[in-house]
VEXDREN-2710 file (C-alpha; in Angstrom, 1 decimal):
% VEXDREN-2710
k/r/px/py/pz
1/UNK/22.7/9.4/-72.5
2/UNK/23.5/12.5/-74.6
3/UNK/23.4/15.0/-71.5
4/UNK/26.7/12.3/-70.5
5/UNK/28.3/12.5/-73.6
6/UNK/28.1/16.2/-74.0
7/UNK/29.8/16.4/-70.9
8/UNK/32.4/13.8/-72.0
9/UNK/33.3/15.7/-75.2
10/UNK/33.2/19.2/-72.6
11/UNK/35.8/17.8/-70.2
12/UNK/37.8/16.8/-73.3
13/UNK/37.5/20.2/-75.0
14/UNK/38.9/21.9/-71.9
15/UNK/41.7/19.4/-71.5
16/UNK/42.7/20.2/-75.4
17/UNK/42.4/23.5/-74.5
18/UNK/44.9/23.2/-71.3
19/UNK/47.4/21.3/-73.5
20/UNK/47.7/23.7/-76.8
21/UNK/47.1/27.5/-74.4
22/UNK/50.9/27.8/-73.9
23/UNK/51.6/26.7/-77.3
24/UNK/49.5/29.6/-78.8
25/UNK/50.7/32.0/-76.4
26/UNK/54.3/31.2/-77.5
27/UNK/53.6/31.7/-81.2
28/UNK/51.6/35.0/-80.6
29/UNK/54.4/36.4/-78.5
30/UNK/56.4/35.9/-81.7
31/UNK/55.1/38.0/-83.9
32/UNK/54.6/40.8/-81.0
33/UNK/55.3/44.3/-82.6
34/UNK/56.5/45.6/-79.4
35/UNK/59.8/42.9/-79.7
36/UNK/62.9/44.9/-81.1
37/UNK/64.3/43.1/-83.8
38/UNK/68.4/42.6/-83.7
39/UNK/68.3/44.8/-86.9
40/UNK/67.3/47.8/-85.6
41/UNK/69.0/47.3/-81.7
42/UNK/72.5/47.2/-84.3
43/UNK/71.1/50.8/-86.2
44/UNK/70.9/52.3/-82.5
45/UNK/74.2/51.1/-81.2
46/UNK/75.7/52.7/-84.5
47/UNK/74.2/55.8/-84.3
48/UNK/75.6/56.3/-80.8
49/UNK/78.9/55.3/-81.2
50/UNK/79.0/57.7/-84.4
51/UNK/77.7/60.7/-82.1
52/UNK/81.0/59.6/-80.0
53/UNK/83.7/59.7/-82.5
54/UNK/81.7/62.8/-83.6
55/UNK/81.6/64.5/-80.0
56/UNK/85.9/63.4/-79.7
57/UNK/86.5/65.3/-83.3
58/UNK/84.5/67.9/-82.1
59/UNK/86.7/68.3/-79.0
60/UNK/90.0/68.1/-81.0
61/UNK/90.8/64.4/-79.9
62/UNK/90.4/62.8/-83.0
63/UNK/92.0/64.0/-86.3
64/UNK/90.1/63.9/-90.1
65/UNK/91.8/60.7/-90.8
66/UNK/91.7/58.9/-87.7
67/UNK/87.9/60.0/-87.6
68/UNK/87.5/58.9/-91.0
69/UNK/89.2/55.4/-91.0
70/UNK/87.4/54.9/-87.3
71/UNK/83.8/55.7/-89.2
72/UNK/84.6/53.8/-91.8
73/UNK/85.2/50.9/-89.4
74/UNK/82.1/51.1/-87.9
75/UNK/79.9/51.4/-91.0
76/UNK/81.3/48.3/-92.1
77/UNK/80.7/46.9/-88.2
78/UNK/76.8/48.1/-89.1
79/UNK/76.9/46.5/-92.5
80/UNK/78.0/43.1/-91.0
81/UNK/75.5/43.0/-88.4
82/UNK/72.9/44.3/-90.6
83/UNK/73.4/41.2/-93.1
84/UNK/73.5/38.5/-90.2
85/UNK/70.5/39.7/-88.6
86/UNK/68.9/40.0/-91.9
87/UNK/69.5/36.3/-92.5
88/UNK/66.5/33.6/-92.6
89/UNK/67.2/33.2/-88.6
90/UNK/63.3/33.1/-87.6
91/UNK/63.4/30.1/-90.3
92/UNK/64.6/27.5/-87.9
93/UNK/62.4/28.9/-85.3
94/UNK/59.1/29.1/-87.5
95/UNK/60.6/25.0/-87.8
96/UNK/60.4/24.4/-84.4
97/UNK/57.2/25.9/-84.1
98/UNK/55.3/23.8/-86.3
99/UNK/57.0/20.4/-84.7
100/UNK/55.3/21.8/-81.1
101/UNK/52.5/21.7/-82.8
102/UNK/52.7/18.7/-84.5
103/UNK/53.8/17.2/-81.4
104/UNK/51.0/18.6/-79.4
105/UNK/48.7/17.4/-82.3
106/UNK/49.6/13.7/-81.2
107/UNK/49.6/14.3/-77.7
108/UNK/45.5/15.4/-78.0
109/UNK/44.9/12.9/-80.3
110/UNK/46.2/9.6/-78.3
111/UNK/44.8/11.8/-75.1
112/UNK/41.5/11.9/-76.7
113/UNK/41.3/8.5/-78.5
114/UNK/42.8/7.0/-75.3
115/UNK/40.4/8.6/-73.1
116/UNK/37.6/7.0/-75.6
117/UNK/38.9/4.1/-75.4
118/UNK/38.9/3.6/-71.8
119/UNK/35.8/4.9/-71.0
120/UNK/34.4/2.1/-73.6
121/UNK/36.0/-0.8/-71.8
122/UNK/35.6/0.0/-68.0
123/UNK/32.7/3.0/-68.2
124/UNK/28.9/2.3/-67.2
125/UNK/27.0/4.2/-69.3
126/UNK/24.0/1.1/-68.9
127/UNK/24.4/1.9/-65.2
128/UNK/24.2/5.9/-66.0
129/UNK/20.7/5.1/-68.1
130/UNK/19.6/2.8/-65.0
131/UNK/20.1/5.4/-62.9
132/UNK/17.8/8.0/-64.9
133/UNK/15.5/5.5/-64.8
134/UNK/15.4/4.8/-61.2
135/UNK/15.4/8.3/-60.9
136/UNK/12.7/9.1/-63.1
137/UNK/10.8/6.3/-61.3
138/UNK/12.4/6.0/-57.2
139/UNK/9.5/4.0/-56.1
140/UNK/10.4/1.4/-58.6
141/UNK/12.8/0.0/-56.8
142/UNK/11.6/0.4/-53.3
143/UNK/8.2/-1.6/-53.3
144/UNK/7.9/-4.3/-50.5
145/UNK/5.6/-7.3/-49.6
146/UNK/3.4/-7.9/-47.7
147/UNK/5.5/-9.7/-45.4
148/UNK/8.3/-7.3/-45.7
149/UNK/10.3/-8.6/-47.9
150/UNK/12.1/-6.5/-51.1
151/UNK/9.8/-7.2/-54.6
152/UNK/11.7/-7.7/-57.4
153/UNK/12.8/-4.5/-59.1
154/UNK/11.7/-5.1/-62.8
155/UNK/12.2/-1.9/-64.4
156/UNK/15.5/-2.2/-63.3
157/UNK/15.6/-5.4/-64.8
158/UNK/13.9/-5.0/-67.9
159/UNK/16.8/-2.0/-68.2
160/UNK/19.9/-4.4/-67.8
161/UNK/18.2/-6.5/-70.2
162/UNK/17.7/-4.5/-72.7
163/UNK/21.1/-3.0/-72.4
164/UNK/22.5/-6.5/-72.5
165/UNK/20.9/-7.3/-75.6
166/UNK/21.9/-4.1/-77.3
167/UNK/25.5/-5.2/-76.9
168/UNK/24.8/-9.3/-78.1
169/UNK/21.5/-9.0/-80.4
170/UNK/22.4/-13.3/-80.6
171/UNK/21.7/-14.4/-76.4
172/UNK/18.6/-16.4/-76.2
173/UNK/19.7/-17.0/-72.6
174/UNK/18.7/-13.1/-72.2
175/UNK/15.9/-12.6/-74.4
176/UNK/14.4/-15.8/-72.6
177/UNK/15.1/-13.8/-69.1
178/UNK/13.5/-10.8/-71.2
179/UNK/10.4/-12.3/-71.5
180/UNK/9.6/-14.0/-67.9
181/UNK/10.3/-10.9/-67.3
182/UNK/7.2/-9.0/-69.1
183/UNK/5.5/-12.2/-68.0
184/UNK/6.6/-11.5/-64.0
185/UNK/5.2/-8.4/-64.6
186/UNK/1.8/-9.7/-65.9
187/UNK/2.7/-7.9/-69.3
188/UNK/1.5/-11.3/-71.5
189/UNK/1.5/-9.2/-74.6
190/UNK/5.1/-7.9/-74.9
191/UNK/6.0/-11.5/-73.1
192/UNK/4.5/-13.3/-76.2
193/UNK/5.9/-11.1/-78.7
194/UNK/9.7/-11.5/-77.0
195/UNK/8.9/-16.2/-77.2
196/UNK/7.6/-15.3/-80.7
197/UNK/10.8/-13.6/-81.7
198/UNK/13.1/-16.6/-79.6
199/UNK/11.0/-19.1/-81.8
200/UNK/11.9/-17.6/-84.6
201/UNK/15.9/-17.6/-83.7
202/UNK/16.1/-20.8/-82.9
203/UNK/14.0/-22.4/-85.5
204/UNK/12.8/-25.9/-85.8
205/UNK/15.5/-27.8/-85.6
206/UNK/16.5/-26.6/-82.3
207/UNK/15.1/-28.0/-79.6
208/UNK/13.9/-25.0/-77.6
209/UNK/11.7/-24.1/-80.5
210/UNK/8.8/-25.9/-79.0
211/UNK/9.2/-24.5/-75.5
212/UNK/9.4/-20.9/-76.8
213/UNK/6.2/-21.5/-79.1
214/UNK/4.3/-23.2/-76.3
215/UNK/5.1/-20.2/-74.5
216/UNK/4.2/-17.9/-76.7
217/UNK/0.6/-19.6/-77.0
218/UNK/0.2/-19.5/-72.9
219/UNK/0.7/-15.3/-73.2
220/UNK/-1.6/-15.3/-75.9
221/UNK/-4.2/-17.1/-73.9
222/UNK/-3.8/-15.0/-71.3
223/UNK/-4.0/-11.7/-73.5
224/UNK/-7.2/-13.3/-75.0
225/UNK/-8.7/-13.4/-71.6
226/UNK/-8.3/-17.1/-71.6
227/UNK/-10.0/-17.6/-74.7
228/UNK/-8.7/-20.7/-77.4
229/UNK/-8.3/-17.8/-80.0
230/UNK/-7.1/-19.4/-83.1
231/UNK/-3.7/-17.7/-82.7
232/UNK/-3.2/-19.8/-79.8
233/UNK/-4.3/-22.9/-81.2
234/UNK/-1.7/-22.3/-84.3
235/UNK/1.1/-21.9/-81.7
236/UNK/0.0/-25.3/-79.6
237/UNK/-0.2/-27.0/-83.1
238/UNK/3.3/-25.6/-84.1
239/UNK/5.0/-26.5/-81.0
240/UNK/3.6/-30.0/-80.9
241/UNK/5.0/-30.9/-84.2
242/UNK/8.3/-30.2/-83.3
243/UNK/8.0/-31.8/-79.7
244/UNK/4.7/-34.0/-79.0
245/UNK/5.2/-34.3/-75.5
246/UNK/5.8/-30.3/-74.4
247/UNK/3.9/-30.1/-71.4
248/UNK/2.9/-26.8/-71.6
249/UNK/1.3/-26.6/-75.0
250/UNK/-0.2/-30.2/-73.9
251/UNK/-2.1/-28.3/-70.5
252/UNK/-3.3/-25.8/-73.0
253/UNK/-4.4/-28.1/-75.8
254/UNK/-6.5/-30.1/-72.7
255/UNK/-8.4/-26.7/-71.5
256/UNK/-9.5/-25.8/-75.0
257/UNK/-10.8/-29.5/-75.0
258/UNK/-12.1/-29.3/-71.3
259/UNK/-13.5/-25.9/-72.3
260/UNK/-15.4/-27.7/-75.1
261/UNK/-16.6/-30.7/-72.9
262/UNK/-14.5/-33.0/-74.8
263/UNK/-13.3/-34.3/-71.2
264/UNK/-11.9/-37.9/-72.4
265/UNK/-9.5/-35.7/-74.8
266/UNK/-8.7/-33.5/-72.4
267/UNK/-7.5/-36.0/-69.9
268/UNK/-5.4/-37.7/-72.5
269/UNK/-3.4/-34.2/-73.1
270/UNK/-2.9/-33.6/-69.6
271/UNK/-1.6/-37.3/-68.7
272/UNK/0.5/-36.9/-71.9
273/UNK/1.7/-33.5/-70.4
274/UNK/2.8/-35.4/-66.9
275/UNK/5.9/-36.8/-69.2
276/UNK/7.6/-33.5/-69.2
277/UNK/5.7/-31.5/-66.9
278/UNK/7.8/-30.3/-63.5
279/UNK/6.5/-31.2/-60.3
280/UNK/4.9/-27.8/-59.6
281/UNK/3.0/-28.1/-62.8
282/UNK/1.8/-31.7/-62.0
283/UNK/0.8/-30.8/-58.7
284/UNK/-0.7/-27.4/-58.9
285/UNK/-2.6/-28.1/-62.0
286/UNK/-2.8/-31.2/-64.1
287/UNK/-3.7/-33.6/-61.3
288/UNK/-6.5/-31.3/-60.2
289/UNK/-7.7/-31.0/-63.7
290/UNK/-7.5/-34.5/-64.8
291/UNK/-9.7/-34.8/-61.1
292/UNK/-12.0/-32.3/-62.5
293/UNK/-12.6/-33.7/-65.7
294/UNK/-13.0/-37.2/-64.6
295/UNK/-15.7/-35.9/-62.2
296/UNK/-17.6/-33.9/-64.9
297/UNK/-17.2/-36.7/-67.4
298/UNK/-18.7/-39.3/-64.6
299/UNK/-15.6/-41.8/-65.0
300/UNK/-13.3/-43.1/-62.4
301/UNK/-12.0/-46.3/-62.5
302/UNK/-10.1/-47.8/-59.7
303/UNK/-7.0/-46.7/-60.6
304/UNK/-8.1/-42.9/-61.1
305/UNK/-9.5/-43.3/-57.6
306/UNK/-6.8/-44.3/-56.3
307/UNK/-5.0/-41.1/-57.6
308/UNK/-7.7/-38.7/-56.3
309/UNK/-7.5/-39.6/-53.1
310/UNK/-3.8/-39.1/-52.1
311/UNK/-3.6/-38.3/-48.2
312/UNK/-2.4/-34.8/-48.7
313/UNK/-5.4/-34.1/-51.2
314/UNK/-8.2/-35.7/-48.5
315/UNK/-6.1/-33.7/-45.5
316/UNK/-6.6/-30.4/-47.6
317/UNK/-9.8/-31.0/-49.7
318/UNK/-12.1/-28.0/-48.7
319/UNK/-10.4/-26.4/-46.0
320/UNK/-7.4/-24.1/-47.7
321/UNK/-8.6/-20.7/-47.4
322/UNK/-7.1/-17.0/-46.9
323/UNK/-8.4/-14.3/-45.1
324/UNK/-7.7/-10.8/-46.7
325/UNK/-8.8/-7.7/-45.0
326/UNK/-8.7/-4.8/-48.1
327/UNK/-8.8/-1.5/-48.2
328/UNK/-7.3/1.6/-50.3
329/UNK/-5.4/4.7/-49.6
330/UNK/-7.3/8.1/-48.8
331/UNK/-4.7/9.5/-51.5
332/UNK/-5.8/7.2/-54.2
333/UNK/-9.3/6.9/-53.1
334/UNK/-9.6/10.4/-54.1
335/UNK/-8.6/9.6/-57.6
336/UNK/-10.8/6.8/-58.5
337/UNK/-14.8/6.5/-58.4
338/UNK/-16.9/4.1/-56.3
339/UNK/-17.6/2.3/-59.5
340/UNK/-14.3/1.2/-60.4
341/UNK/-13.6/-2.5/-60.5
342/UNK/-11.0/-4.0/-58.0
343/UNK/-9.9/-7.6/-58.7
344/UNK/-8.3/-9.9/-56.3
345/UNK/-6.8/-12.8/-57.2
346/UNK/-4.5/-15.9/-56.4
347/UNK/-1.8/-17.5/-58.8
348/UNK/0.7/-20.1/-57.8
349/UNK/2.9/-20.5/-61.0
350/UNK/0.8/-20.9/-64.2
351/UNK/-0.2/-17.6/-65.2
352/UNK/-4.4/-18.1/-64.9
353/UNK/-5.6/-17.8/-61.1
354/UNK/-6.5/-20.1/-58.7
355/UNK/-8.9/-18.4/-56.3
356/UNK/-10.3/-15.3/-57.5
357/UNK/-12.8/-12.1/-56.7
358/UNK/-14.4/-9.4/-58.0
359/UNK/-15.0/-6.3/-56.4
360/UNK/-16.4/-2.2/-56.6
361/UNK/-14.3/0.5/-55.1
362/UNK/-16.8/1.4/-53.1
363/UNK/-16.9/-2.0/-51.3
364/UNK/-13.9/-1.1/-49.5
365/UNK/-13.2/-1.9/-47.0
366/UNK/-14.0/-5.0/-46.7
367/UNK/-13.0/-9.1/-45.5
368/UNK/-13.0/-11.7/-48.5
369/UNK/-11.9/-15.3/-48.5
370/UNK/-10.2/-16.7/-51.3
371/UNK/-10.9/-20.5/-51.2
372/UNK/-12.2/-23.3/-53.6
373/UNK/-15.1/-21.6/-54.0
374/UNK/-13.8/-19.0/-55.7
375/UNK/-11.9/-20.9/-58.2
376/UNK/-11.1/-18.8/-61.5
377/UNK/-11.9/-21.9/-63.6
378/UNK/-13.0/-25.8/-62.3
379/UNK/-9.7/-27.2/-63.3
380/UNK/-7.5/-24.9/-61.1
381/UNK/-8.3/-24.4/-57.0
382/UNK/-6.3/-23.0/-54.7
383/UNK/-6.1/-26.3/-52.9
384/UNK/-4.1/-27.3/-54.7
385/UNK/-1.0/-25.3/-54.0
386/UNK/1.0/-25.0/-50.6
387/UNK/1.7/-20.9/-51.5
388/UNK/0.4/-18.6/-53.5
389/UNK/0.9/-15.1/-54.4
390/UNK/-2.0/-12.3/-53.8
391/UNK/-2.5/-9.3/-55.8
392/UNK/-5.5/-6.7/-55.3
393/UNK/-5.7/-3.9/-58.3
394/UNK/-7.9/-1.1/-59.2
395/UNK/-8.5/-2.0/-62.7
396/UNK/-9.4/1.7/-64.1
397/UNK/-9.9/0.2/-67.9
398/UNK/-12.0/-2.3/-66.3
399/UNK/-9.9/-5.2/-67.6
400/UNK/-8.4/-7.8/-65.0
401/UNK/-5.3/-7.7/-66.7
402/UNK/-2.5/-4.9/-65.1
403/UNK/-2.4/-1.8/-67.0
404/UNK/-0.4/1.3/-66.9
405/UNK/-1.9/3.8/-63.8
406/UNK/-3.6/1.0/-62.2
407/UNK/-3.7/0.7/-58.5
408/UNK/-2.5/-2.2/-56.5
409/UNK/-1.5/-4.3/-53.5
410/UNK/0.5/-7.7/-53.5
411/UNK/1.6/-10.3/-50.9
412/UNK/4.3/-13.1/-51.6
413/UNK/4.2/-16.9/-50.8
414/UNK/1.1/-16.8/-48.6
415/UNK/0.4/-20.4/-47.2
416/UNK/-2.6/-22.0/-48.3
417/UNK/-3.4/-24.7/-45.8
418/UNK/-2.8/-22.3/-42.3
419/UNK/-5.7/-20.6/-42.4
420/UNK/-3.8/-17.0/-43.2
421/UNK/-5.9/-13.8/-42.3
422/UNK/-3.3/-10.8/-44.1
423/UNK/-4.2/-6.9/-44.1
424/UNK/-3.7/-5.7/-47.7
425/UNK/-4.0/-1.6/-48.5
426/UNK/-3.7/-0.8/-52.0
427/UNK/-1.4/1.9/-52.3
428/UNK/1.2/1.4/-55.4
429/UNK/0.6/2.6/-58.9
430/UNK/1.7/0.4/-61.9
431/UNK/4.3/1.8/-64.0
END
């Protein structure tokens, strides 16, 4: 940004400079010495017409008194001229001089402040700073799915955003978009620091509070590798107080009970959370976990039954599976060690994976299958979802969670239930 202002001020150096060069050259040829003054052009022309009459006495044309009263004549010719030239004539001149540049003061003032001005209301200096960043970064914005489709472009994003809320510090709508946006991009940490900071905006009495906090909680979850770390449970408790039925503060609440085999309590959050909950939620987790539960806890009444054994579930029950065949690069083969841990997973939605596996680099290549069996927790398969979204990475810090200079691979909306076999080569670096 200050390379493009420098330029800015440049272009409107040289434009002051255009405007005000005449002007100087004007006033400098003023005060050239070379100029005659009127003064001494009126000495010559007297001192030549006196060598005349002088030359005609001379000759015998002129007589002493003619001579004399002519010479007298033309002294006082001299003297005349002499005193009008010697009047204050450069005066109005020296006036008009300082009114051009008074004038052309104004004129590079409004062109200046106008210029400004403009620039401010119809310029794109967030699109200039976009564009270093794209350029610092070009295969930011050119990563594709599997399937062929354009990824989302979040660097971009996360640039507009930020520029955005520069200009209006106050809208939540954007700082909410902020964060799903860290959150898109797996980054839980920033993502819960940007719902902490919208929770505190809004405060209690607004009725988004809950949803921010309950948000806030799920990235901190997720940072804690899907641990109940007490900062989590303080932001379930918060959010519940303000809203006892937010469904996502509700599905956490019931896995740190499910976690602690307190199964009864655990059903009783996630039936709560059903009030609220969207249908994707409902479908692609709580009634699998309430399922779940009721199956470790040994209970199922009639009703519960009932529920369990929707068509779609019995059609699907066992047999939703993907096929990946993965490899790496040769050009980032070369920079990692057979050691290395690859992770391969399957979300649909809620941040924590459905169907997930754990590799070596030096396992590759090689054909996995991501099905029930490989179910990150019990209360989550990847039955339970029609799509899903794959992601391989080369976790160089060893952590499952994406970090800057990993390696990786994704593929969008892969079908669960079609029996999908997908070729995935991990070839993109995280930024």
């Amino acid at each position: 940004m200050m390379t493009l202002w420098i330029v800015i001020a440049a272009m409107l150096l040289l434009a002051v400079i255009v405007l005000l060069w005449p002007l100087a050259v004007y006033k400098g040829a003023e005060n050239d010495p070379l100029v005659i003054s009127q003064q001494q052009k009126n000495i010559n022309i007297f001192e030549e017409r006196l060598a005349e009459l002088e030359n005609e006495q001379i000759q015998g044309n002129l007589d002493a008194d003619t001579f004399a009263q002519l010479k007298t004549e033309l002294e006082k010719t001299l003297l005349g001229d002499v005193q009008l030239a010697g009047q204050p004539v450069n005066k109005t001149a020296n006036n008009v001089s300082i009114q051009h540049w008074l004038v052309m003061g104004l004129i590079t003032s409004i062109l200046i402040l106008g210029s400004l001005a403009t620039y401010n209301s119809l310029g794109a200096s967030d699109k200039y700073q976009q564009y270093l960043a794209i350029a610092d970064n070009p295969q930011g914005h050119q990563q594709v799915t599997q399937n062929g489709a354009a990824a989302p472009d979040f660097n971009s994003a996360l640039i507009a955003l930020k520029a955005k809320l520069a200009e209006n510090p106050e809208d939540i709508e954007k700082w909410f978009l902020l964060a799903n946006t860290y959150a898109a991009m797996s980054d839980y940490k920033q993502a819960g620091e940007v719902y902490n900071r919208i929770a505190g905006m809004l405060g209690e009495d607004n009725p988004g509070y809950a949803a921010a906090k309950a948000a806030y909680a799920q990235m901190m979850y997720q940072v804690a590798g899907e641990r109940m770390i007490p900062v989590v449970k303080m932001a379930i408790t918060e959010a519940l107080k303000v809203d006892p039925e937010e469904p996502t503060a509700l599905i956490l609440r019931g896995l740190g009970e499910y976690q602690q085999q307190a199964y009864a309590d655990a059903i009783s959050s996630w039936e709560k959370a059903k009030t609220k909950a969207d249908e994707a939620q409902v479908s692609n987790f709580i009634e699998p976990a309430i399922v779940e539960a009721r199956r470790q806890s040994g209970v199922a009444g009639p009703v519960q039954q009932a529920k369990s054994e929707k068509p779609v579930q019995k059609a699907v029950a066992g047999a939703a599976s993907i096929t990946i065949n993965l490899d790496i690069s040769p050009a980032l083969r070369a920079k990692v060690s057979g050691q290395d841990r690859v992770f391969v997973f399957a979300k649909a939605g809620m941040p924590m994976p459905l169907a997930a596996e754990r590799l070596q680099v030096q396992d590759l290549p090689i054909t996995i299958v991501l099905d029930d069996t490989k179910a990150a927790m019990p209360t989550a398969k990847i039955s339970s979802a029609e799509f899903v979204d794959i992601t391989a990475r080369v976790a160089l810090s060893g952590s499952p969670r994406a970090t800057k200079g990993d390696f990786y691979a994704t593929a969008k909306q892969v079908a669960v239930h079609k029996g999908e076999e997908l070729t995935l080569v991990i070839d993109q670096i995280v930024e």
